[in-house]
N, C-alpha and C positions, 0 to 999 in steps of 0.2 A: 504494500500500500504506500500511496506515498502523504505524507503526512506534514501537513501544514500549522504552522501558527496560528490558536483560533480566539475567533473574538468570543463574545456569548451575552447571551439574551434569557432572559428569565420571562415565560409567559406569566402575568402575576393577578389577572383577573381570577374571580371564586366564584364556585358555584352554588347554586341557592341553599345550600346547607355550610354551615360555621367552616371555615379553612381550617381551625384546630380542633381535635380529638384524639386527646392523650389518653383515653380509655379504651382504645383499637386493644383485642385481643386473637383475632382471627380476622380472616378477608376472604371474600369471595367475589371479588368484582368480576362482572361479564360487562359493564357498559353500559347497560341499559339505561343508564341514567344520568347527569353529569354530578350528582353526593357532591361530595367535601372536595372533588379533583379541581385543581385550577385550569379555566379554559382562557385562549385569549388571542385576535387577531390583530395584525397590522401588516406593513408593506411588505415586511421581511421574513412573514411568519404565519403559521393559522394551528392553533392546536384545538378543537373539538371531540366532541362527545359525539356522538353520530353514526346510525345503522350499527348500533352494536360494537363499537371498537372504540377507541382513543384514537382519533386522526391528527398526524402531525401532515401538514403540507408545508413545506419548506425553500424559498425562492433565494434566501441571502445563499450567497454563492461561498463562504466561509465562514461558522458561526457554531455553535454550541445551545442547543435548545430541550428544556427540560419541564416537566406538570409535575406535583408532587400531587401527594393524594389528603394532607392534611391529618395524619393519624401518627400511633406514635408503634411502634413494633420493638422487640429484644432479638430473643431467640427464638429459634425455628425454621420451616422451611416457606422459602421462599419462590414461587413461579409465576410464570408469565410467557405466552406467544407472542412471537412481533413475525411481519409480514413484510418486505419492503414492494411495493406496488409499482414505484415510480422513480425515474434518477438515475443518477448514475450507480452503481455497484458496489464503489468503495468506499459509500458513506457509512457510518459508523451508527449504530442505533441498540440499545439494551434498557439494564434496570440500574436503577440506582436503590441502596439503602442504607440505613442509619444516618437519612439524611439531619442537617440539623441548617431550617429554611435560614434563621437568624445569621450564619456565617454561609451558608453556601457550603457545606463539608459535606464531604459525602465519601463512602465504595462504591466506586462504577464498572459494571460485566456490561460489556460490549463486545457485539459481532459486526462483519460487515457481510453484505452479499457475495463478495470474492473470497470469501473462509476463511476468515482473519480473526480472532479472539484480544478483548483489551482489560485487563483484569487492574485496578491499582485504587487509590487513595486522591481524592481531589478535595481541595481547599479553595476558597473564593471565586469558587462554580469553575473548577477544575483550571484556573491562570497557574495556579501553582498544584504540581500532580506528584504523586507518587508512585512507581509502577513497581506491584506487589509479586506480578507472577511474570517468569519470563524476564527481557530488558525492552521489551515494548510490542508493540504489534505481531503476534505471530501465528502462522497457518494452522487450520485445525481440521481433520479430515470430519470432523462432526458437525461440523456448519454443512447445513444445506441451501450450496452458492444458487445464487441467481433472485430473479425479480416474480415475486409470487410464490415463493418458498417461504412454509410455515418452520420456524424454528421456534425450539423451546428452550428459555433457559431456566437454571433453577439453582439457587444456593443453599448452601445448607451453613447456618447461623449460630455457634453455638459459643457463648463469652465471646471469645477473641479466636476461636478458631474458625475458617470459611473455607467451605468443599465450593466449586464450580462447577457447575454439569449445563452442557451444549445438546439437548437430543439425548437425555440418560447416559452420555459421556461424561468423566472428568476431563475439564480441562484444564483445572488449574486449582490449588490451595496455598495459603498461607494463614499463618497465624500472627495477628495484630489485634492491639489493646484499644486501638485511637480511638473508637467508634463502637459504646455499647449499647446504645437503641437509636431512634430516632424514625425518621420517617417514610416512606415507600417513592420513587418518582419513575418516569418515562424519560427518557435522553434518548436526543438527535443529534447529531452532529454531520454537518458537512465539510468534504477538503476541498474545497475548488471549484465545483459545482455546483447549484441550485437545482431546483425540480425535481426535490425527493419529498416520495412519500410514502412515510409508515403509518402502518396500523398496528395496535395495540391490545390484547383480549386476554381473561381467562387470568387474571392476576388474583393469585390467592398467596393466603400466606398463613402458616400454618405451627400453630405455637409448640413445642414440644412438650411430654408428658410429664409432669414431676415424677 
């Protein structure tokens, strides 16, 4: 992939339920709705609620774009399908969690549609990153490349330990202290081109058993 300098954009409009809910203990979003997820459009951006999925449409030609869901999550397991419909290939698009909205911190698992896996640590909406698994971008035979390929990702959250699975794949772990609850989001990211579009479904999140 080849990998650009990115600027970044926070959609930051809410939807007709509170933006915060620190009493989230489980999730089963399918979309049907737009709850506590931030939606929000402008010239560079459009992230909705709509037929059932989280739609990002994406025009800014280099940027960084994310929705959090407004809840608060620890441990457990975490999943999500994403879909890329539209764009070029080697945009970048996953989950984010133990976000914390107030600085922009977050662990971001990103794939792109050419097979590409981005596992690390972001600070002030990823300007400053930490890369956890790997030393940056690397191939994965469990990404299912191309445009209209359903992938699933899924972490598995427990204190400071984080399993990564692509399609019931690992693709990556490490173990880090930064980050121990916080909140659920959706990331987009473009490197150079515009007119990507992801969709989003099927985000659940799944506490473990005492």
């Amino acid at each position: 992939m080849i990998v650009k300098k990115l600027l970044w954009l926070v959609l930051v409009l809410c939807g007709a339920v509170a933006c915060a809910d620190n009493s989230a203990e489980s999730l089963n979003e399918t979309f049907d709705q737009v709850a506590s997820w931030r939606v929000g459009d402008d010239f560079e951006a459009s992230g909705q609620v709509e037929d059932g999925v989280y739609r990002f449409n994406i025009t800014q030609e280099t940027g960084s774009f994310w929705t959090t869901a407004g809840k608060n999550f620890d441990n457990g397991i975490y999943q999500v399908d994403v879909v890329q419909r539209g764009g070029p290939i080697d945009a970048g698009y996953g989950m984010m969690l133990r976000v914390d909205d107030e600085t922009d911190a977050f662990y971001l698992f990103e794939i792109s549609g050419d097979g590409y896996v981005w596992i690390g640590r972001c600070l002030q909406g990823c300007v400053e990153q930490r890369i956890l698994v790997n030393d940056w971008w690397f191939e994965s035979a469990a990404v299912i490349k191309g445009l209209n390929a359903i992938n699933q990702l899924r972490v598995s959250a427990e204190y400071g330990n984080l399993l990564f699975y692509v399609n019931n794949v690992e693709v990556g772990r490490f173990t880090d202290y930064t980050f121990a609850e916080g909140d659920i989001g959706l990331y987009v990211e473009t490197l150079g081109t515009g007119g990507v579009q992801v969709e989003f479904d099927n985000f659940t999140v799944t506490p473990f058993t005492p």
